[in-house]
C-alpha positions as CSV (number, residue, x, y, z in Angstrom):
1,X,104.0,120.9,105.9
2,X,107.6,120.2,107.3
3,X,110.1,120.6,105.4
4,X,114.3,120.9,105.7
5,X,116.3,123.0,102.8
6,X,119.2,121.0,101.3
7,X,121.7,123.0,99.9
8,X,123.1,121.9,96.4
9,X,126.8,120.0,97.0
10,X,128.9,117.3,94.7
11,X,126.9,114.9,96.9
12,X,123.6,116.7,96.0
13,X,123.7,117.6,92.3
14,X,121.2,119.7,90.1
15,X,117.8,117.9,89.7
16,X,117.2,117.5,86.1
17,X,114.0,119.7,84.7
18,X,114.4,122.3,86.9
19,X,112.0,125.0,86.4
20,X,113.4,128.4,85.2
21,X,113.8,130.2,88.6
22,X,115.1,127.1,90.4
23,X,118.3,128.0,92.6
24,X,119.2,124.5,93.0
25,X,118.9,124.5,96.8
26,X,116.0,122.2,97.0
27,X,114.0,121.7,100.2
28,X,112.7,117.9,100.8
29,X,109.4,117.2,103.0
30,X,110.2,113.5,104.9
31,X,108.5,111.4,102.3
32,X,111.8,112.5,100.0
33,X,109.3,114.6,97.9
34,X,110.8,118.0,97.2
35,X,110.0,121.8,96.3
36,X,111.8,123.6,93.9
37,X,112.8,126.8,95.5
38,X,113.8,130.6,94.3
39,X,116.4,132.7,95.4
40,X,114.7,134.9,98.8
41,X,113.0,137.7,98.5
42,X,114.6,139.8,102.2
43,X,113.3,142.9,103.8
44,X,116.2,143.4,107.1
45,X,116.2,146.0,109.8
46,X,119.7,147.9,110.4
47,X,121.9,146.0,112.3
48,X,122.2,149.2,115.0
49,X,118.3,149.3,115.4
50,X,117.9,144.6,115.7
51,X,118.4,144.6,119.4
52,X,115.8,146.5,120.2
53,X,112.9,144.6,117.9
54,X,114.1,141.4,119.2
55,X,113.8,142.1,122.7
56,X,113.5,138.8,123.7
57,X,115.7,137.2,122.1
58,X,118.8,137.6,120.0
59,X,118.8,139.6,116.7
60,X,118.2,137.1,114.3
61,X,118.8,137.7,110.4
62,X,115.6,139.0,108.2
63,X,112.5,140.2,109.0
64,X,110.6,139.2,106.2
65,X,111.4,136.5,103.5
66,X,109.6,135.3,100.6
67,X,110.5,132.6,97.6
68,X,108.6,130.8,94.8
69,X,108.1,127.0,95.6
70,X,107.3,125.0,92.7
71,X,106.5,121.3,95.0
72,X,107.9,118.0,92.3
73,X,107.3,114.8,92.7
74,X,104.5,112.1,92.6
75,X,103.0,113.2,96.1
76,X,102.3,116.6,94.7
77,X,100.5,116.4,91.5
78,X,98.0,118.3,92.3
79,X,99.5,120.7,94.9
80,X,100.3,123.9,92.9
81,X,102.9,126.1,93.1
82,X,103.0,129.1,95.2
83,X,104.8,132.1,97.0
84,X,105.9,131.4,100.2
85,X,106.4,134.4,102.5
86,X,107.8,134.0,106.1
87,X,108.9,136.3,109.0
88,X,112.6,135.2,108.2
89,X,112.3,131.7,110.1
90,X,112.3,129.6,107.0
91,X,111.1,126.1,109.5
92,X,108.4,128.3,111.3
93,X,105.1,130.1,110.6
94,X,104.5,130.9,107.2
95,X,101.8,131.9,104.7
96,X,101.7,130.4,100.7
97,X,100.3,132.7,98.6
98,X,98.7,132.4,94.7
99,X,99.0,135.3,92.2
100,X,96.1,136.6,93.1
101,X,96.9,136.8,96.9
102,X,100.3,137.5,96.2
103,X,98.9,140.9,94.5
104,X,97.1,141.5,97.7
105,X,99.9,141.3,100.2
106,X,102.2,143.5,97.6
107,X,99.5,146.1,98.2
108,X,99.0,146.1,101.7
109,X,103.3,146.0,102.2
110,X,102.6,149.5,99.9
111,X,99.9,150.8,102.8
112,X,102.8,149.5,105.1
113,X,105.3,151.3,103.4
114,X,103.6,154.3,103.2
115,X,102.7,154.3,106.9
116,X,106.1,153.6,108.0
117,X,107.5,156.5,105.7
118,X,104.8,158.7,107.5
119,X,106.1,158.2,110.8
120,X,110.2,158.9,109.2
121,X,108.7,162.0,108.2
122,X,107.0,162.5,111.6
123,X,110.3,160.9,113.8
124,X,112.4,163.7,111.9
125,X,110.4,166.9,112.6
126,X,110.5,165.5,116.1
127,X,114.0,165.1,116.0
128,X,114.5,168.4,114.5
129,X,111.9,170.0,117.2
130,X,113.7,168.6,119.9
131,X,117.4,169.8,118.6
């Protein structure tokens, strides 16, 4: 599902029954359907360290985003509302998650976490061997 985020202007005011949540930045799919959104969820990289992880390419903002989508409209009556979590390209690859799923991916970022705190533990006795 395409869709382009319109940020909230004099020209673009506040939909009325927003849901709680609802930053008023509203993202539109073609059909002029449109999805509630929340404010991002943003897990960055320090700026020093962005080069290298985007070697390809120029250091580009987030790493990891995520917002609630609450889709309005008559084309989505039946399309529920979700979590949408991206790799910080809000127009490219993404995944839409339900609670339960959501609770799934929360504890695999905790496996994640806890494996990247491993290696900071192991990366500063190397340091400290090495000094």
């Amino acid at each position: 599902m395409a869709t382009k985020t319109a940020g909230r202007s004099t020209s673009t005011p506040q939909l009325k029954g927003c849901p709680s949540g609802c930053d008023g930045e509203h993202s539109y799919d073609c059909e002029g359907n449109f999805f509630h959104r929340g404010p991002l969820a943003v897990a960055t990289v320090p700026k020093a360290s962005a080069g290298r992880i985007f070697k390809d390419r120029e250091p580009q903002g987030p790493c990891l985003t995520a917002h609630l989508v609450v889709p309005d409209g008559p084309e989505f009556v039946d399309e529920p509302a979700h979590i949408a979590v991206d790799g910080g390209d809000l127009f490219g690859r993404y995944a839409e998650l339900d609670a339960d799923q959501a609770g799934e991916f929360i504890e695999n970022l905790k496996a994640f976490t806890a494996q990247v705190e491993l290696y900071c533990g192991q990366l500063a006795a190397l340091k400290g061997a090495r000094s």
